[in-house]
N, C-alpha and C positions, 0 to 999 in steps of 0.2 A: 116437824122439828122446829122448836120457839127459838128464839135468840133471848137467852135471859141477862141476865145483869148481874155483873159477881156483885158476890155481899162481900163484907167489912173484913172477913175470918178467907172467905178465897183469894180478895184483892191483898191482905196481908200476905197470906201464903206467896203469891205471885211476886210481891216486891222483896221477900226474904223477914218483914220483919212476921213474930210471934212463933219463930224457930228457932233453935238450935244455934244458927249459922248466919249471920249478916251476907248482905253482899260484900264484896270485894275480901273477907276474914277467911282466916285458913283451920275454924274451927265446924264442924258438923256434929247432927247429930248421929250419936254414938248406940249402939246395941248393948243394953243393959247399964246406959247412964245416959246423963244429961247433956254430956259433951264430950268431944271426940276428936283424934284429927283427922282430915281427911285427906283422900290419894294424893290433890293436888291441891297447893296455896290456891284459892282467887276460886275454885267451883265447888257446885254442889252435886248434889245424887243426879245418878242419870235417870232419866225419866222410862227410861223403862222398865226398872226396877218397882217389884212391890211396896216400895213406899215412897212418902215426900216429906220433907220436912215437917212440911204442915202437921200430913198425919202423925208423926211422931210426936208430935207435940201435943196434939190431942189426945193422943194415949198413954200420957207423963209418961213419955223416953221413954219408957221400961221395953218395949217391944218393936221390933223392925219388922218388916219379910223379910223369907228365908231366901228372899232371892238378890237381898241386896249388897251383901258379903262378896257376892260372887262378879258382882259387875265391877268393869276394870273401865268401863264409858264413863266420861262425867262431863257437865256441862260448861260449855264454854263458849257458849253464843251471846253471853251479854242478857240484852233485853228480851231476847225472844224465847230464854229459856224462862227466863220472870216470868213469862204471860202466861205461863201454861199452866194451867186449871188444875185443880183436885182431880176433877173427873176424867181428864185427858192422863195425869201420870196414870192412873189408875186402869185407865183401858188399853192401854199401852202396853204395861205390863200385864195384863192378860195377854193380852196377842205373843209377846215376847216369850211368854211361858207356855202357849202354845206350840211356839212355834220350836223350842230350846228342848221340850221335854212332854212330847209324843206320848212316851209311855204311862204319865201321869194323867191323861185325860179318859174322861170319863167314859161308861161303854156308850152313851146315848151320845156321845160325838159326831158331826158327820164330816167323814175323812174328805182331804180335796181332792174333789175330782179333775182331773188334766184335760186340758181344751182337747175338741175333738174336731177335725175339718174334717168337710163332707166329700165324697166321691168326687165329683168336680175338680175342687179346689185339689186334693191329693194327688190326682192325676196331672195336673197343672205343676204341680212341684216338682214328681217325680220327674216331668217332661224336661222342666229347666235343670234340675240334678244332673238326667243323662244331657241335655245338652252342654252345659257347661265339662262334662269329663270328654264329650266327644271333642270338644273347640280349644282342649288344654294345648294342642302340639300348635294349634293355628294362627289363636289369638294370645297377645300378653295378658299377661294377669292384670294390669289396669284395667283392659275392657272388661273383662269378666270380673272385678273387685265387684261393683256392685250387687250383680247375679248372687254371688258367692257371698256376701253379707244378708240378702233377703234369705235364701237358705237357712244358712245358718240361723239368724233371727226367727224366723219362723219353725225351725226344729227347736230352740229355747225355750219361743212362746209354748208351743205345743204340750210342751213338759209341766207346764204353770199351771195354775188354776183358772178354771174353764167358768168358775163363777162369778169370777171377777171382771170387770172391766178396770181398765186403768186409762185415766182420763187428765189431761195434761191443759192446766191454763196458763195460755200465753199471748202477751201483750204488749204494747211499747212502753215505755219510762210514761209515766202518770197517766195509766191507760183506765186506776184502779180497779184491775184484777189481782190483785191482794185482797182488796176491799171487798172485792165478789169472793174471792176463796171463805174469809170469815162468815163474811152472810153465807154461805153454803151450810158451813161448819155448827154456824150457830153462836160461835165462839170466837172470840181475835185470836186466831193460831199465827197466823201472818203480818209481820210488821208492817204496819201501813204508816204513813205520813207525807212530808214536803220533804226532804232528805232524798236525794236520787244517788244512785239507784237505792230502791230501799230493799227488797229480795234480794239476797248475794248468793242466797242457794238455794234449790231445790228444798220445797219442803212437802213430804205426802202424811195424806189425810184419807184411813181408810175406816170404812160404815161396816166392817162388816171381819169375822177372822179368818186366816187362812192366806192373809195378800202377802205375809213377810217375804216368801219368794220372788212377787213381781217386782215388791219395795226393792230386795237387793237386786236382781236385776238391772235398775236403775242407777244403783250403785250410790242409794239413799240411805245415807247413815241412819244408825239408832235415834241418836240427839235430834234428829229432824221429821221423827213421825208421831202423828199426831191420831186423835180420836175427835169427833162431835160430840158435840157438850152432854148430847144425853148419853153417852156411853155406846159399845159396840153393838149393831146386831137390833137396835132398839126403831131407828127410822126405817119402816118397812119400804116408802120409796125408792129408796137410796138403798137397798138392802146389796151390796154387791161390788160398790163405789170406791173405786181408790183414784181419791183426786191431789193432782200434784201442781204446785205453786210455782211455775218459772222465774226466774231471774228474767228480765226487762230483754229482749231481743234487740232491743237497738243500743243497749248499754254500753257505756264507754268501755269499759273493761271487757278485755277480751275474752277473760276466763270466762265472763258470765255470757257470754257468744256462744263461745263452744258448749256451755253446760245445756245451752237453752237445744243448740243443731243436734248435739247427743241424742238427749232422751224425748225431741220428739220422732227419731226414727225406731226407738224402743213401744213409744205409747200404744193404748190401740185408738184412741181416736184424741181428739184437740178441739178447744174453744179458744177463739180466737175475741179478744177483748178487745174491740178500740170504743175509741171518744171522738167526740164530732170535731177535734181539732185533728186530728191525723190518720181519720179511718181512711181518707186516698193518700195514707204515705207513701212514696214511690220503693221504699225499700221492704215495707212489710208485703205489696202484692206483687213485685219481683222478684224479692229471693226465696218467700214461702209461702205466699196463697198458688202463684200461678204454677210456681213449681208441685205443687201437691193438690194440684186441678181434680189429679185419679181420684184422690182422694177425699171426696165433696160428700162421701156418707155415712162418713167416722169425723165429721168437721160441724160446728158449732160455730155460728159469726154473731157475737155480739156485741150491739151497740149499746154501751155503757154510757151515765152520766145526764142522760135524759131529761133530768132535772135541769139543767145549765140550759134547755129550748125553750124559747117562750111559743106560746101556740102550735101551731101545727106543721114547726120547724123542726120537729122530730120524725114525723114523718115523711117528711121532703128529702132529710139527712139518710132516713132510711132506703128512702126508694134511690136516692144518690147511692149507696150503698151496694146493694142490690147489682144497678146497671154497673158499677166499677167489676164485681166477684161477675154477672155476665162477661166482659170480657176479659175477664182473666181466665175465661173457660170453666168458671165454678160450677157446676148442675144446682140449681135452691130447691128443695126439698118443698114445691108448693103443688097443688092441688093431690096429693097422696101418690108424685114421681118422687122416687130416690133423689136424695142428695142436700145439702149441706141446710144448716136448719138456722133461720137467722132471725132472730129476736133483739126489740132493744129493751132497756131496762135502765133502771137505776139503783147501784148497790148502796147507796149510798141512804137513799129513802127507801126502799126494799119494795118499789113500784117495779114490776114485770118478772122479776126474782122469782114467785112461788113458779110461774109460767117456765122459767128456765128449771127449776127442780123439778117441777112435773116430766115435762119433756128429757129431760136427766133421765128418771126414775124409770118412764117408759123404753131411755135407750138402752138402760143398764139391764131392765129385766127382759128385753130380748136375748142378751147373751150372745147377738153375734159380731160385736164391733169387732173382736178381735181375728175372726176368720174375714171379715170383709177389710181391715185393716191389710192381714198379709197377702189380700189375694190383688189390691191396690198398688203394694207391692211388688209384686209378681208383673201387674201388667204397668208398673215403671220402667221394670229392670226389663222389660219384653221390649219395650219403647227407645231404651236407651239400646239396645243391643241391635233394634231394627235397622241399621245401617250397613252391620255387619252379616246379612243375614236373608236379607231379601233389597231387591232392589224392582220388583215390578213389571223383569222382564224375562223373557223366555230365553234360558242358558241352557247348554249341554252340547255334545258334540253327534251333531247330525251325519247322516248315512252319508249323505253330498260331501260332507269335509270329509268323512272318513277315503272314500275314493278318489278323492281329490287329493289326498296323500300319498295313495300305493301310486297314482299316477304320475304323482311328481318323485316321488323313490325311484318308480321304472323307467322314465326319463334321465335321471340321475344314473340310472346302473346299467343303463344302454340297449335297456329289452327289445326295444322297436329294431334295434341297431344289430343285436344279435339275433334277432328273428327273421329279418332280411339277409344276414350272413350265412342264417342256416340253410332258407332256400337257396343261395346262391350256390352253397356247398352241394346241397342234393341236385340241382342243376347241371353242376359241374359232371359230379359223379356220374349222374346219368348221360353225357356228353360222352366222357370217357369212355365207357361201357357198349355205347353204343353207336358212336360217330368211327365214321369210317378210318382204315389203320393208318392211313397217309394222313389224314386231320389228326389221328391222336399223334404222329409219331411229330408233329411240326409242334402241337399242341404242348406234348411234353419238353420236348426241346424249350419253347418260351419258360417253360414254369418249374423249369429243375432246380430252379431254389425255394419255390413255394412248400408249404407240409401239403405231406399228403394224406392229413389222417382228415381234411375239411374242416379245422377248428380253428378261427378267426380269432385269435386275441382280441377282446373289448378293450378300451378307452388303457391305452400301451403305454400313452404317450403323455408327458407330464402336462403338458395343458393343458389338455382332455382331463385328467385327472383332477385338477386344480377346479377346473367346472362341475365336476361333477359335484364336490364336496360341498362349491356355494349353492349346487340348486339341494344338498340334502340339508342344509343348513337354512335354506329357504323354507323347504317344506315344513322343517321342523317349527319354523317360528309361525309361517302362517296358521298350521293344526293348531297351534299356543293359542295365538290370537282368535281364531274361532272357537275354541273349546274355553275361555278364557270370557267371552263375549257376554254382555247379561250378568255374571257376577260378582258381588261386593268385592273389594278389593283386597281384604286377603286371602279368601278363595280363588280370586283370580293369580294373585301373584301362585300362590304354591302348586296353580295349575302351568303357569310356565315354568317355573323351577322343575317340578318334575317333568315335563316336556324336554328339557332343556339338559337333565343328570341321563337323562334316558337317551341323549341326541351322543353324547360322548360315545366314539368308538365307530358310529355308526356305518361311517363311510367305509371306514376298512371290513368293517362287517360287510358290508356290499359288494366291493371286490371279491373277497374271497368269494361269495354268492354269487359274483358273476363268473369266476373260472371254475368252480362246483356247478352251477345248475346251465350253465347258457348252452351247450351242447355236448353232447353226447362225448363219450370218447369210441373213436377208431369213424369207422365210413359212414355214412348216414344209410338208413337200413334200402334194401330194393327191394321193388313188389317183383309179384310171381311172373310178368311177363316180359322182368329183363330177358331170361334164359333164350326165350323165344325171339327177342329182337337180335340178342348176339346172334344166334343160328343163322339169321338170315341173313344179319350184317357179314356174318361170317362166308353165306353164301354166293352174296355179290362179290366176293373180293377173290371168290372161287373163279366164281365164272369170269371175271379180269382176268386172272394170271392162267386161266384152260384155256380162252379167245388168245389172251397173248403166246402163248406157248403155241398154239397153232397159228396162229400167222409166223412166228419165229419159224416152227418147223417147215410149215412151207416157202419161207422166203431162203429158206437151208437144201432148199429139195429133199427136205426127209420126207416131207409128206406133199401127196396131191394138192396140186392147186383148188382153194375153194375158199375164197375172201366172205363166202357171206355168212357162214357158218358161226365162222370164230370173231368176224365184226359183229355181229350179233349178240356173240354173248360177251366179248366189248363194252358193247355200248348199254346190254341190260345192266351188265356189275357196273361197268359207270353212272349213270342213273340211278341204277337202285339205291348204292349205297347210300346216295346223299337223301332219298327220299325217305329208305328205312330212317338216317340219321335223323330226317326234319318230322314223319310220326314219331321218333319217338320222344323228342323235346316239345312239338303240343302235345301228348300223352304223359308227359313227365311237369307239367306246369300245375296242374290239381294236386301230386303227391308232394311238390317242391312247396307249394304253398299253405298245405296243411303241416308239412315238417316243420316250416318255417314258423305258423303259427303255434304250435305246440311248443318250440322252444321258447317263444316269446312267453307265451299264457304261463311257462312254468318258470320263469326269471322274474317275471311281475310278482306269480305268485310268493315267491320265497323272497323275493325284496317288501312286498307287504307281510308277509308273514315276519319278517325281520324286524319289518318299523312298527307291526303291531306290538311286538313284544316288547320292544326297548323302549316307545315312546307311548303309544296309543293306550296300552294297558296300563300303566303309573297313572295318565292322564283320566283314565274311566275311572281308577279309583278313587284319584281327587275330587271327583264329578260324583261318584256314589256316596262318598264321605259326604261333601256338600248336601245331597242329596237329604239322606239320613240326617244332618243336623237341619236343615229345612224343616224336616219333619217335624223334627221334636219341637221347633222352634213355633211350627203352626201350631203345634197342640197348648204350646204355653200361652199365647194370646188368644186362642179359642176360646172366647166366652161369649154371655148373651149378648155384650155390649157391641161385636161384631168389632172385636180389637184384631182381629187377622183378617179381616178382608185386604185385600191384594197382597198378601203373602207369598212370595214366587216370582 
């Protein structure tokens, strides 16, 4: 594509004269005559209508397009609508008639096809879609804003045309990148001069039809799109190019701030213009090179103005270049490694220019800036979310805590306390049972206010009580703290909270567990060989009172003198009893102590089974949730570039 030279009849057309319609005049040309008024005082036809003044006048009035009636746009930018060409109104209003009335194009058309991301990339989206619905109860929507804008951004692009690259130049205030947008064009589309800022808006320049989509997108008015001098469709290089003309990034005016941070997170890729006086400005590679580092292979660094170095101070500027974008973390696209592609040139003398079109042409006819764009994106929003997400360390709640809770629950509800109570219970019983009738009848006498059914009341007493609650209020918080351990902070926090909605109740839940499960109701059960120890206990206390009744008798003279007889069986029922009593309390200390433990193993258990439910199981779900969004969280920075190593 040449850069030509208007002639006398285009540069007339541009200024307004050998029309219809002066500037600043409120008459136009008219359909079916020489003159006309028009929408509005002070402008002319919009340029994207099928005609221009010019042309009307070339064709004595008599005829307009049929598509000029109907535009309700008109122009009102001053100079920059003057500039605009024969050949630009004209290609303009092709694409607009394209783009307005579908049905009228021809059948050898080829329809736009919609961008298409690869398996990879769709899997990478899907991943951050479910994570972001999984993280909506956990995180605020600040954190996830950005997530949730790449998304969305990339289901828009998606829908767009897939042939198109859209390509954004942007600069500092006399960086001339205006000056490079024209030499692209072929044509002055872009007001250049000494006048700062001289861009006040966004202006796009597409090669090719079918971008009016991307154009609005951008939210690029009609009045501000343009064509290359030779018309659409015509530069085979550039076949595909929608190049957009920023407003000055460091511009005083804020509007032109915002318009420039807007639409380079629309773009799919950026050329970034400096000049050897401000290519290390501290604000162009702090607020947008280093910040969009991801993004070094949809990124274009060019040093403009080349012409202003004498010798081989252009090169020096350059490799100074170079090491600033090394550490700002840029990747430079040299020996055929991905990443950002840095050229200098001058637009000015159109020295390095065909080198930056080439290199254009070859980016544009790959057609993938704009899936390598969202997927840059994707591992932003991956980058920015990593804090919330993984921290590097090993989290979850281990077997050890888990036990270490039912042990401090069982502590708490007095298992040890009542497992000990229970032997002492079957102890007792079997004392009774089987200690002789003069020890039980003393025995009873001491303990005629005790129960008799052996059930100990646990922790009776309000102090007891009052401790028990702080060791279940202990446990609760230490399980928090370990299950809690290792991750980001608001997975941690809603891992205590629910630890903590779960701990409510708990203690009286205990209580009750402890007069439900800590022992039995009525006697603690005997094995088969009480019967057999009463018999005999029964039988020494026989032969007591047969020896005593025979000595009684004979000291009565009822019966024959014979002391040895009934001393004898005296002194066996005396002896024995205590000896039957003392087998059978060491024969009774194995059953005492398996009864004992049995009560104990089933108060622990229903005191764990208790805090499993209230507290441990809220807490594994927080932890499986975490879990699960972990996941999804690995599969979004999962790429070749090894954007999720240490994730977890």
């Amino acid at each position: 594509m040449a850069t030509a030279i208007p002639s006398k009849a285009t540069t007339d057309a541009a200024t307004g004269r050998g029309t219809g319609r002066r500037p600043g005049s409120g008459s136009t040309v008219g359909s079916g005559s020489g003159t006309g008024t028009g929408p509005n005082p002070g402008t002319g036809p919009h340029p994207g209508t099928g005609s221009t003044p010019n042309t009307a006048a070339r064709t004595g009035g008599g005829a307009t397009s049929d598509a000029e009636p109907d535009s309700e746009e008109v122009w009102d930018d001053g100079l920059i609508a003057r500039r605009v060409t024969e050949a630009n109104a004209a290609a303009l209003a092709a694409e607009r008639a394209s783009a307005v009335e579908p049905a009228h194009r021809g059948p050898g058309h080829q329809a736009q096809s919609p961008l298409a991301y690869d398996g990879p990339l769709r899997s990478r989206l899907d991943a951050l879609r479910e994570l972001v619905g999984l993280s909506r109860t956990r995180l605020d929507n600040a954190t996830l804003a950005e997530a949730g804008r790449v998304l969305d951004e990339a289901a828009s692009r998606r829908k767009l045309s897939g042939r198109h690259t859209v390509v954004a130049l942007a600069g500092a205030t006399g960086s001339g990148k205006s000056q490079l947008f024209n030499a692209l064009a072929g044509v002055a589309i872009s007001e250049t001069g000494v006048r700062r800022p001289t861009t006040a808006a966004p202006i796009a320049c597409s090669w090719s039809d079918g971008a009016a989509g991307l154009i609005d997108r951008l939210g690029i008015p009609g009045r501000l799109r343009r064509r290359p001098l030779n018309g659409p469709d015509s530069d085979g290089p550039l076949r595909g190019l929608v190049l957009i003309d920023l407003p000055d990034h460091d511009s005083a005016a804020v509007q032109h701030r915002e318009q420039v941070d807007r639409i380079l997170k629309l773009v799919d890729a950026v050329i970034w213009v400096v000049d050897p006086e401000k290519y290390a400005d501290a604000v162009l590679h702090e607020r947008y090179l280093r910040p969009m580092a991801g993004h070094a292979e949809v990124m274009f660094i060019v040093l403009n103005q080349v012409d202003r170095l004498p010798g081989d101070a252009a090169d020096q500027v350059l490799d100074d270049l170079r090491r600033l974008l090394d550490e700002d973390g840029i990747a430079l696209g040299e020996y055929g490694e991905p990443g950002a592609t840095v050229l200098a040139l001058s637009a000015l003398t159109g020295e390095g220019v065909g080198d930056l079109r080439e290199a254009l042409g070859e980016f544009v006819a790959e057609r993938g800036a704009a899936a390598r764009r969202v997927s840059a994106d994707v591992d932003a929003a991956a980058s920015e979310l990593r804090p919330v997400y993984a921290t590097g360390r090993r989290s979850g709640l281990s077997e050890e805590a888990r036990e270490e809770f039912a042990a401090r629950l069982a502590d708490a509800v007095g298992a040890t306390a009542a497992g000990e109570a229970a032997e002492r219970a079957w102890l007792r019983n079997a004392n009774r049972a089987c200690g002789t009738p003069w020890l039980r009848l003393w025995r009873w006498y001491q303990g005629r206010g005790e129960s008799t059914t052996g059930r100990i009341q646990v922790r009776a007493q309000a102090d007891e009580e009052a401790t028990a609650r702080q060791r279940v209020e202990q446990a609760v918080r230490t399980v928090a703290d370990r299950a809690s351990a290792g991750l980001p902070t608001p997975w941690a926090q809603a891992v205590r909270e629910s630890a903590v909605r779960g701990s409510q109740g708990l203690s009286e839940a205990l209580d009750d567990l402890a007069a439900r499960a800590g022992l039995p109701p009525g006697r603690p059960p005997r094995p088969g060989w009480w019967p057999v120890a009463v018999l005999v206990q029964a039988s020494m206390t026989l032969l007591q009172i047969v020896g005593g009744a025979w000595l009684a008798g004979q000291i009565a003279g009822v019966m024959a003198p014979n002391l040895g007889v009934p001393v004898l069986l005296m002194v066996c029922g005396i002896v024995g009893g205590p000896l039957v009593e003392w087998a059978c309390r060491m024969a009774a200390r194995g059953p005492a102590r398996r009864y004992g433990q049995e009560a104990e193993r089933r108060l622990r258990e229903a005191a764990a089974s208790c805090g499993r439910a209230r507290v441990l199981d809220p807490v594994a779900s927080e932890l499986l949730r975490y879990r699960e969004v972990r996941e999804q969280y690995g599969k979004v920075v999962r790429s070749g570039s090894g954007a999720g190593a240490g994730v977890g």
